[in-house]
N, C-alpha and C positions, 0 to 999 in steps of 0.2 A: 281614716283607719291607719294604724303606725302601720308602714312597710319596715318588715324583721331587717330586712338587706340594707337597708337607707337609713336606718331611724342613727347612727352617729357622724353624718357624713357632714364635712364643713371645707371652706372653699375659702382661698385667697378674695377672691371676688366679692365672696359675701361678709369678710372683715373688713375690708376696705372701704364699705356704705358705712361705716359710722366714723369715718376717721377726719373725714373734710370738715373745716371750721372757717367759712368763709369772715374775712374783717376779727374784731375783737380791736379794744384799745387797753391801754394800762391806767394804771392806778395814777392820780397825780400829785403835787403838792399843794394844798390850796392857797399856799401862798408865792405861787407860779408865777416870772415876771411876767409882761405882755409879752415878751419878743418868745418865751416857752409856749404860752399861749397860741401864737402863731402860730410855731414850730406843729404842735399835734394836730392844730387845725389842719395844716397844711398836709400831713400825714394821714388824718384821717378823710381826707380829701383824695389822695392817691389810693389808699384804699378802697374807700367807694367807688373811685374809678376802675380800680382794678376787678373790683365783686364784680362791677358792670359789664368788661370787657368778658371776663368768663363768661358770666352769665350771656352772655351775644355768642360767643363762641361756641357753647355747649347747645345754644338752641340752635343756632346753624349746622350744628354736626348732625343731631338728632335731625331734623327736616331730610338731611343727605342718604343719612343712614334708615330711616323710614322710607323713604323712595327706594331703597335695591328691591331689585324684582329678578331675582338669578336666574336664568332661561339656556339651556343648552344650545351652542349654535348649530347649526345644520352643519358645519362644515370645521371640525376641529382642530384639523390639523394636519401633518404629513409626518406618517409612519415608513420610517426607513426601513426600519426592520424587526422581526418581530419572534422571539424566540422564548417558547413557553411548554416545549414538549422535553422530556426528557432529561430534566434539571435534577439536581442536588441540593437540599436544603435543610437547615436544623428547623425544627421543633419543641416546643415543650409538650411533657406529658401532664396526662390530665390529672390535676392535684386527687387522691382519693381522702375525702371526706368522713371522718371518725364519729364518733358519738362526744369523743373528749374537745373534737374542734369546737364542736356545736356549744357544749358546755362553756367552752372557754369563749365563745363567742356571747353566748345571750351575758354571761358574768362582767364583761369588759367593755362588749359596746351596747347592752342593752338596760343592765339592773342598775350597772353606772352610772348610765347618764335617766334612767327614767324612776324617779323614785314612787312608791305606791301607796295609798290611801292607808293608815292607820287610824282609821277616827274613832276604833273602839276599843283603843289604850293611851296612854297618858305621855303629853310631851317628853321627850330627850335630847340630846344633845346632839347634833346632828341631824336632827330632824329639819324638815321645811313644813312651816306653818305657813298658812292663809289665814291675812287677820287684817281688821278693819281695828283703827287707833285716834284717837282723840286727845291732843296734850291738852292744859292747861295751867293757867299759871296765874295764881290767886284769882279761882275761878272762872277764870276769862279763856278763852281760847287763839291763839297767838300764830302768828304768818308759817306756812310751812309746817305745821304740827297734826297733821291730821291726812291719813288714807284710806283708800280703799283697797280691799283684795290685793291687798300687798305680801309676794313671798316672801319670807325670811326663814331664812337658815340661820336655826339655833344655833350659838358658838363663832359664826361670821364675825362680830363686832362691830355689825352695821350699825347699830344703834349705841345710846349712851349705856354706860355701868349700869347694869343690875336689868334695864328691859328684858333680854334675852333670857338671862339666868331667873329672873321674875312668871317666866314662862314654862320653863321647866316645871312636871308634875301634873300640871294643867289638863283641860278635857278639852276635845271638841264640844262644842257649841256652849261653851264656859265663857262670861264676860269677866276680865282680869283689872282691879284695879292696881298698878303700879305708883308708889313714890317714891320718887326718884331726884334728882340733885342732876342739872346741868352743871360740868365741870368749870370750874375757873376760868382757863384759859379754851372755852367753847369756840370762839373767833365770834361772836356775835354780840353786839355791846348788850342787848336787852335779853339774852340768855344766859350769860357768861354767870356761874356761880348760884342762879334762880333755883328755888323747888318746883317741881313741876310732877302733875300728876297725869300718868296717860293711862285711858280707857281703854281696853283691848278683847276685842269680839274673836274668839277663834273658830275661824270658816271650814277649816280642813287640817290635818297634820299628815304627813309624806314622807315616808322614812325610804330609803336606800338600801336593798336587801339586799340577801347572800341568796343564790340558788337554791343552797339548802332552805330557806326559810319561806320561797318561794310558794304560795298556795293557788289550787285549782280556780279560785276570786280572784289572785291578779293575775296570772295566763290570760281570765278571759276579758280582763280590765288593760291592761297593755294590751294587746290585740285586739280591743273595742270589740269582742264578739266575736273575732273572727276563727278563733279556737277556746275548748270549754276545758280542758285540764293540762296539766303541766306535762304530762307526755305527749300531749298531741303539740306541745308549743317548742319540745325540743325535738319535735318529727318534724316540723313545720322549717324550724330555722336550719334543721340537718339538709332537708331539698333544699332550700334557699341556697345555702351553701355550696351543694353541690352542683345546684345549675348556673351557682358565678361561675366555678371550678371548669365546668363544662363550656360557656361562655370564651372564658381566656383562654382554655385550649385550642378551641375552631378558631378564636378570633386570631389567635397568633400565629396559627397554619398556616389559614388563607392571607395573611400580611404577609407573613416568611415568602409564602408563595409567590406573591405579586412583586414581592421585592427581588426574589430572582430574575425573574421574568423582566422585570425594569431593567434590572441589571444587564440582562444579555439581547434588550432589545434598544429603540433609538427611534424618537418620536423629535417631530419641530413643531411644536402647539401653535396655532396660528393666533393673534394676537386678541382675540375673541375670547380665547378658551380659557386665556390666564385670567381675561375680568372676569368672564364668570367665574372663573375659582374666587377671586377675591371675595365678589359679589356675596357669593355661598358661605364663605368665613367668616365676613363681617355680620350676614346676615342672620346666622345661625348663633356666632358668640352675644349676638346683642338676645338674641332670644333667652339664650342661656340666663346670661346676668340679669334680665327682667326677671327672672323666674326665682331670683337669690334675693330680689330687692333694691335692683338698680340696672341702669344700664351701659350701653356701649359709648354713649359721648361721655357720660358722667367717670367713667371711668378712664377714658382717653385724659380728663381733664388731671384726673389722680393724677396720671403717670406724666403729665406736663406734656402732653401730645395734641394735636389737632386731627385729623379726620384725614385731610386730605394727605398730610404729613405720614400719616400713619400708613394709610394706605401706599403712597410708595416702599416705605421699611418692607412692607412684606412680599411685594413684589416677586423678588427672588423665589422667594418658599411657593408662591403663587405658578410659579412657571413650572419647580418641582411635580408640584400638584395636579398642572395640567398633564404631562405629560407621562403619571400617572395614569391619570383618569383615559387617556384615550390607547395607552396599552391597555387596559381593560374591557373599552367598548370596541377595541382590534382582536380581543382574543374571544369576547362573544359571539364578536360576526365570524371570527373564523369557526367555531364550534357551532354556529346555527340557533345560538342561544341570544333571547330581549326578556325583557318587562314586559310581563304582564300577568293576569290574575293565576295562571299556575305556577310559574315562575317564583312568583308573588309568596304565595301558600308553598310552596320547597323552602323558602328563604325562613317561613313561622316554623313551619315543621321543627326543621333543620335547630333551629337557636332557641325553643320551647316557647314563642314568642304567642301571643293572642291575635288577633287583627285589630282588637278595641286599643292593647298596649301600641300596637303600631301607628294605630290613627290618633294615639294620642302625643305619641311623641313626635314624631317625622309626618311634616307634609309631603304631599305627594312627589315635590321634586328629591326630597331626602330620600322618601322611602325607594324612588326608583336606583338614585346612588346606591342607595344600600345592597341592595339585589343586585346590581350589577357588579359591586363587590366582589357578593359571595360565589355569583355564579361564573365569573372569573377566575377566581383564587381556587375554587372546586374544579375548576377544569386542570389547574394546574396543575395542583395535588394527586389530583385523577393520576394526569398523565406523565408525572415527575419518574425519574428513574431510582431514584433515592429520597425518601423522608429518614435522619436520624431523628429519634424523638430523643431529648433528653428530658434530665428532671427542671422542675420548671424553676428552683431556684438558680442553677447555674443558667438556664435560658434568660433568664430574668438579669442576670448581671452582664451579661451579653446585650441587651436589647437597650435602644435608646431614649425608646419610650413606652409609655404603656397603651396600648388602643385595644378598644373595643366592639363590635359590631359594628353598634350605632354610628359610630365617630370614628370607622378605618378612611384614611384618605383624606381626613378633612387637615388645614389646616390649623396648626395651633398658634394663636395669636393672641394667645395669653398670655406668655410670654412669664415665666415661673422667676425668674431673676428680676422682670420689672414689675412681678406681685409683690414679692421681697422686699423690693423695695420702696415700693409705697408704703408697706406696712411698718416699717423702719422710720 
């Protein structure tokens, strides 16, 4: 079922999986001395040794990074000092959510990127067809000329002169026969300049609408059921909206709050608490990027890192983290507050969360991070002498980063300059 909230959401992480191109050789001359010969042998001999060593590398990292099992230690660390009553902190206020947000939201990240079913009017230009194709060429049918269920967006240029525009006018479940002329300079000696005729079945046509054109059939066709008219689908995405809106404001209280409290307290993590933080970063980022399509060694590889390499770089931030996390479980105990199932249910309440959404995202050591978060940061705020709230774009030009619920306190070892730069 599309989620309204998610359905444009794209991640360094997940361009990255199609970017790797292990080995490849060049073109040569066939009339190459022996000593050239040689030469790309030789070449493509360090290559294959090269694919190999990665390839050893990445399934050693993977083995390491499969083993973390992140475990709270019994014994965390030493709290110097610990000051969380009576503090001053900025805030953002909670964005208030319009009916034109909504609007401008399904128009930009939703009707944009998801085009819907017109199969009972006639191709245009800019439309995306599903179509199954057959070329041939003085009857015969030739390498690489023939698909299935293949999208094409009319007007692209994916195809040779005249396919596309040959399509135009056309019906769903219409078979098209096109002739057509491979151009001269096609790059393929046994195409270059051939007539050729291709067979075209059209399975589906998909146009890209305007809100206004918007009918109570795709409301409930985007949303797979999940709503039956177009007002219920800009009521739907208006709460969606407003419980991110409500999300960033608690999330960024209860940070602001812990961040003070860090500030004016003074922790020595015992040297336990930084691997578990590690442990918990690495463990958590390789879940993530499974979930995009790849993972934590495949992507260490991206960025020309190793595991173990890696794992010192973050060290530092790891120590930050720890000493985080154990002002937080110092200002539980001093409030008389743990984990556990009521604790638990304050924390769903609290962020309009479900128990299913919770047990599906966060295992049980995440979920208890999480709670002890909030019920931290809510002590603080509780007991803080001053909240200024501002608006949440000057909060936002202020803040260093952007966190969430789920992911307060975690480290970020994604590191946005060396996403950049793989992508590069």
């Amino acid at each position: 079922m599309v989620k309204f909230n998610k359905l444009a959401v794209s991640s360094a992480a997940a361009v990255l999986a199609g970017m790797l191109v292990l080995g490849g050789c060049g073109n040569t001359d066939s009339k190459e001395t022996s000593a050239e010969a040689s030469s790309e042998a030789s070449t493509e001999s360090t290559e294959s040794t090269s694919e190999d060593d990665a390839t050893a590398q990445m399934t050693a990292d993977e083995e390491k990074i499969s083993a973390l099992d992140p475990k709270k230690p019994d014994d965390l660390g030493k709290v110097n000092k610990l000051e969380y009553k009576g503090l001053k902190f900025e805030a953002p206020k909670e964005e208030q959510i319009t009916d034109e947000d909504a609007e401008k939201y399904i128009t930009d990240s939703i009707l944009a990127n998801v085009p819907v079913e017109r199969n009972d009017e006639e191709v245009k230009e800019g439309d995306t067809v599903n179509i199954n194709f057959v070329g041939k060429i003085d009857g015969k049918e030739f390498d690489d000329g023939k698909g299935e269920n293949y999208d094409l967006k009319i007007g692209s240029g994916s195809f040779i002169d005249g396919f596309e525009d040959g399509l135009i006018g056309k019906h769903y479940g219409e078979t098209v026969d096109l002739n057509l002329k491979f151009p001269e300079d096609y790059g393929k000696e046994d195409l270059n300049g051939k007539d050729v005729v291709f067979t075209v079945d059209i399975n589906s046509i998909k146009r890209n609408i305007s809100l206004d054109e918007m009918t109570d059939a795709d409301a409930e066709s985007i949303s797979e059921g999940e709503v039956k008219t177009v007002a219920d689908f800009k009521s739907t995405i208006k709460n969606n909206l407003a419980h991110n809106a409500m999300l960033t404001a608690k999330s960024s209280l209860y940070n602001n709050a812990i961040a003070a409290a860090l500030e004016n307290s003074d922790a020595e993590p015992a040297d336990e608490t930084v691997e578990w933080q590690m442990d918990q970063a690495l463990k958590s980022a390789d879940k993530n990027l499974q979930a995009q399509g790849m993972n934590l060694a495949y992507y260490l590889y991206l960025m020309g890192k190793d595991y173990d390499t890696f794992r010192e770089e973050m060290r530092e931030n790891a120590v930050d983290a720890a000493k985080e996390v154990m002002i937080r479980y110092a200002i539980c105990e001093a409030e008389g507050l743990e984990y556990n199932e009521e604790t638990k249910k304050q924390y769903l309440d609290e962020f309009g969360y479900t128990e299913d959404q919770f047990n599906l995202y966060l295992d049980e050591t995440e979920q208890q991070e999480a709670v002890i978060w909030y019920l931290s940061g809510k002590a603080i705020a509780d007991n803080a002498a001053e909240v200024s709230y501002v608006d949440a774009a000057e909060a936002e030009a202020d803040a260093d980063t952007d966190v969430n619920a789920e992911d307060a306190g975690e480290i970020n070892i994604l590191d946005a300059d060396d996403a950049d730069a793989a992508e590069e």
